[in-house]
N, C-alpha and C positions, 0 to 999 in steps of 0.2 A: 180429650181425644188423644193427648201424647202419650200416655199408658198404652191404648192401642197401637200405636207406631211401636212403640220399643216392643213392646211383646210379637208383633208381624217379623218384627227384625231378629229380634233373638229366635224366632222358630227359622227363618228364612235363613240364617246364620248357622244353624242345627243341621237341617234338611237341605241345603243346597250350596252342592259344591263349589258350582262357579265363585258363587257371592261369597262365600267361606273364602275361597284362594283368594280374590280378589282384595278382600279386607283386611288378609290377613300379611296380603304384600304391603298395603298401602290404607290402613285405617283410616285416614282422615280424607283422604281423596274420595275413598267411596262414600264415605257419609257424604262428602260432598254433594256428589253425583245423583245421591239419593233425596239429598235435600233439593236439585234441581227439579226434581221428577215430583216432588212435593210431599216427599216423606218428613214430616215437619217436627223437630226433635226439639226441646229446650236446648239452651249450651249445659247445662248440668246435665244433661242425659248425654249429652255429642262429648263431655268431658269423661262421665262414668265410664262411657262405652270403650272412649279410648284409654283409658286406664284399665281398664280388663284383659288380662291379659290374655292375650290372641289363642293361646296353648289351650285353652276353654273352652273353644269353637270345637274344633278336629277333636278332641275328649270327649265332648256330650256327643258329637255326629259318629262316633264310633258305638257309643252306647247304644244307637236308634237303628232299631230294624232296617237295613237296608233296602225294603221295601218300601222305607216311606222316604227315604233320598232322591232326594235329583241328582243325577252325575252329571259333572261337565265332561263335555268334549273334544274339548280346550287342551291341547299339550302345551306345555312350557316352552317348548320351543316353533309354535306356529306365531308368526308375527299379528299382531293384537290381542294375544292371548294374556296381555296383563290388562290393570284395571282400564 
């Protein structure tokens, strides 16, 4: 079933901005948070992932029709607007 997590993640990381900014401030806090919610990773996938570098995310989500994006709403400077 962990295949299916990483690939949920890697599209949700693609497609959606919030979760993109969020990971990309703070990698290991959201896997965290994700692992809370019961997104359930190996550590060799929690370790690839954080090894990847973040610059990958914002690259493929430029490539994707922005019709299949989710945009956040979220300014940088509204208070909880980080992860």
């Amino acid at each position: 079933m962990s295949q299916r997590i990483v690939e949920r993640l890697i599209g949700r990381l693609v497609t959606d901005e919030e979760l993109r900014l969020e990971f990309t401030r703070d990698p290991r806090e959201t896997l965290a948070t994700l692992a809370e919610l019961g997104w359930e990773l190996t550590g060799v996938e929690v370790d690839t992932l954080l090894g990847t570098d973040t610059k990958l995310w914002s690259d493929a989500a430029a490539r994707v029709d922005p019709r299949l994006q989710r945009c956040s709403l979220k300014t940088s400077e509204e208070p909880g607007a980080g992860p």
